[in-house]
N, C-alpha and C positions, 0 to 999 in steps of 0.2 A: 248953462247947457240944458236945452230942451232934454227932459226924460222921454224916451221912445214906450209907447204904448204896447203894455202887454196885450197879446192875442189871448183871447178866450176859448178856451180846451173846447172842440168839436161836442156838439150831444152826440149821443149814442143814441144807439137806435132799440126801441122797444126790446127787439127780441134778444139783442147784445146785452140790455140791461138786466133781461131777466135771467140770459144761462150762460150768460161770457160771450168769450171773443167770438165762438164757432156756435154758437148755438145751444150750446150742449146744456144742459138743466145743473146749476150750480149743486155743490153738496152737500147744500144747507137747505135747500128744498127736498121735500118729496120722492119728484120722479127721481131725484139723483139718488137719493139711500135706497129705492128702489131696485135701482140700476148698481149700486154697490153690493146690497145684496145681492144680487142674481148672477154679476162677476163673481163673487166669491165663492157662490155654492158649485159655480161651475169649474172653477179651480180645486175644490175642496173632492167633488167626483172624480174631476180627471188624475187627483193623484189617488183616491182610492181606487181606482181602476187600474192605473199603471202598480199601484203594491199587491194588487191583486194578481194581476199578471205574472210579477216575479216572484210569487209564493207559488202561483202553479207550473211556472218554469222550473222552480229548483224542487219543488217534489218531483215535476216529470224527470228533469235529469237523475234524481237518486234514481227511481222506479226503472228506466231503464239502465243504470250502473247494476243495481240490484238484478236483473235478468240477462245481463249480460255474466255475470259474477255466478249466478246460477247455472247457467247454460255451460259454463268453462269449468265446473265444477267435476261434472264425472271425466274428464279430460286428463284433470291437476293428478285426482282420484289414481286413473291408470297411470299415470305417468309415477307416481309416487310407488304403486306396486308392482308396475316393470322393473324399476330400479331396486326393489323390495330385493325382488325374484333374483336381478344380476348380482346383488353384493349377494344373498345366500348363494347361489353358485359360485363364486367365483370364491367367497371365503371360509364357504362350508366343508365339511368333513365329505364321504364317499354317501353317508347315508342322508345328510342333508340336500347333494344333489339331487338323488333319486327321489327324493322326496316335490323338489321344486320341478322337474321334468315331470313325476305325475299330476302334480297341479295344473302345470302348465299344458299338458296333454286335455286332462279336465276341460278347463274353459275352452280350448280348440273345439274341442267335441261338442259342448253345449251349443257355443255358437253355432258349429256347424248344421249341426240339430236344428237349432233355430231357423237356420237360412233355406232349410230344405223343407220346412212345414210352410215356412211363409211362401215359398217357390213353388209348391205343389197347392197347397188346397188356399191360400191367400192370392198372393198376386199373379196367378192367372184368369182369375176369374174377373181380374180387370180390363183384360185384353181379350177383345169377342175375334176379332179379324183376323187372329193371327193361325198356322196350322188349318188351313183349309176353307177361312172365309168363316163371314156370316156367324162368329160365333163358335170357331172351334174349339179354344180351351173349351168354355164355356160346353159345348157339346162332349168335349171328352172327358169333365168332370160329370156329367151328367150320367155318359157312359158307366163309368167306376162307380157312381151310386148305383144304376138299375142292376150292375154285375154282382155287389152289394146285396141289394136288396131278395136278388133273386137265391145268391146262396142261403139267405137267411130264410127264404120261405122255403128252398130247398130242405134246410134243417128242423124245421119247426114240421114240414110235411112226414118227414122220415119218423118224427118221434111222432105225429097220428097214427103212422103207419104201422107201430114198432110195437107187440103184443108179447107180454109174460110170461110164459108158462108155468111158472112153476118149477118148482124143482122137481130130479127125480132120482129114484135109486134101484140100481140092480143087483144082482148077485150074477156077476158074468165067469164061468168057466174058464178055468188057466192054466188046464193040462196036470197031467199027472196028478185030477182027484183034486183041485183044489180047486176054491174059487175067492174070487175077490171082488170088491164091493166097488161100485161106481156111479158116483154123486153126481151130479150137476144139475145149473139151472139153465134152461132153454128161454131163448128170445126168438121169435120169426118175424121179419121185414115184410109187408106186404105190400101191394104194386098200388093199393089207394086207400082211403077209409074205410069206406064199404066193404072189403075184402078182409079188415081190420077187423072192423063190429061184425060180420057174419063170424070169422073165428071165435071171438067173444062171445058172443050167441049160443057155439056149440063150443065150448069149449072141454068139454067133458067127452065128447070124441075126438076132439083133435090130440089133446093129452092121453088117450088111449090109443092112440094112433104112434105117438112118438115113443111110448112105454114097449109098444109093440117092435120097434124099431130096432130098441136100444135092446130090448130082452134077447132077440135073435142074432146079436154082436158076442166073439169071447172077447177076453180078455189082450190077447196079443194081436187082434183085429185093431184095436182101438189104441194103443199103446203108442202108437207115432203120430206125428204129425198132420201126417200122408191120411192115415186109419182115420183119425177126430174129422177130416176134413170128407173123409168120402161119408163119414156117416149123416154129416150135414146135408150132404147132397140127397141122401137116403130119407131124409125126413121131411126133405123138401119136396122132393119128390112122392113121398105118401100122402104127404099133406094137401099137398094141388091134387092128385088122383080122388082123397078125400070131397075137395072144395067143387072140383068140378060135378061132382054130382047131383047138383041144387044149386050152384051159383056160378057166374063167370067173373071169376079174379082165380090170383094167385097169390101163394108166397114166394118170394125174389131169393133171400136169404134167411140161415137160421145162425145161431151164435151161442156160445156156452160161455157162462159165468158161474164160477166160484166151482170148481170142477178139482172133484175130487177121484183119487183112485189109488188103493190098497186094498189090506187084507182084509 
């Protein structure tokens, strides 16, 4: 029996011989370890990137558990001493009620407090349009300052205005042969500075002026209310009659401190 002739295996083609079937550069060459390194390191980032990931995924999840857990926090807080409040009232004696009603009275009022500062000088000044347009809180807190301001320079005015005299003392007649002794210190209000410092100026007449006043008073003159108050008038009146004579002011009011009267 004739043996049939084996076929001889196809060559391969240069570039098949050098990097296989497809081409690709065998793993025993070069370009392949090449190419093996560069898969691996690319592998090797893409999991340190993805552990990276899920380490800042689960800190972010704590961090927000954490501010969640905070923010529910003065919540638990009240809740915990609402019911504080209910079991002491309900299992307390007569004086421990009374006790928990002014507590509880307490924080009403604080809050309330709170909501009326923040309502008046806080959160209107964030609403311009409201009340009249263009700005009316806003103009009517502006108001309440200027009416502010001006009482304050009202008062700061009065005390320029507001001159010392000095104390003084009489021996005023009290009927039936007696007399009695009558203390006091004078203040006069005047109508500007000027009229202030011109008093200060002569002060040494004006206080001879008011000696003169009180010296021509008795004792049961002066003794009421009615009496103290006309002699104010009387001083006030000598004293402008004084001022006008060299200057144009006046004094408005006179006032008595530390006023004494006996034997």
């Amino acid at each position: 029996m004739a043996e049939t002739p084996t076929k001889a295996p196809p060559e391969k083609s240069a570039a098949a011989a050098a990097g296989g079937i497809d081409g690709a550069p065998k793993d025993g060459s070069a370009p392949g370890k090449a190419a093996a390194a560069a898969q691996a390191a690319k592998e090797k980032l893409r999991k340190s990137l993805g552990h990276v990931k899920g380490v800042f995924g689960s800190v972010s999840g704590r961090f927000s558990s954490s501010l969640a857990a905070i923010a529910r926090l003065p919540i638990q807080l009240l809740k915990v001493l609402f019911n504080s409040l209910v079991n002491l009232f309900i299992r307390g004696d007569l004086m421990t009620k009374f006790l928990v009603l002014g507590f509880a009275a307490g924080i009403a009022l604080v809050l309330f407090t709170s909501s009326e500062i923040y309502t008046r000088y806080f959160k209107r000044t964030d609403t311009g349009d409201v009340a009249g347009g263009h700005g009316g809180k806003k103009a009517e807190i502006a108001a309440d300052f200027d009416v502010f301001l001006k009482a304050r320079q009202s008062r700061l005015q009065a005390i320029e205005n507001l001159v010392f005299l000095e104390g003084f003392s009489a021996d005023l007649p009290a009927g039936k042969g007696e007399v009695k002794v009558f203390e006091v210190e004078v203040f006069v209000e005047c109508d500007r500075p000027e009229t202030a410092a011109w008093v200060k100026a002569h002060i040494s007449q004006t206080k001879e002026t008011v000696s003169t006043v009180l010296q021509s008073k008795t004792y049961e003159q002066i003794i009421t209310k009615e009496g103290k108050d006309r002699l104010k008038g009387e001083i006030v009146t000598s004293l402008n009659a004084l001022i006008h004579k060299s200057f144009e002011g006046k004094v408005k009011r006179a006032y008595f401190s530390h006023l004494i009267m006996g034997t």
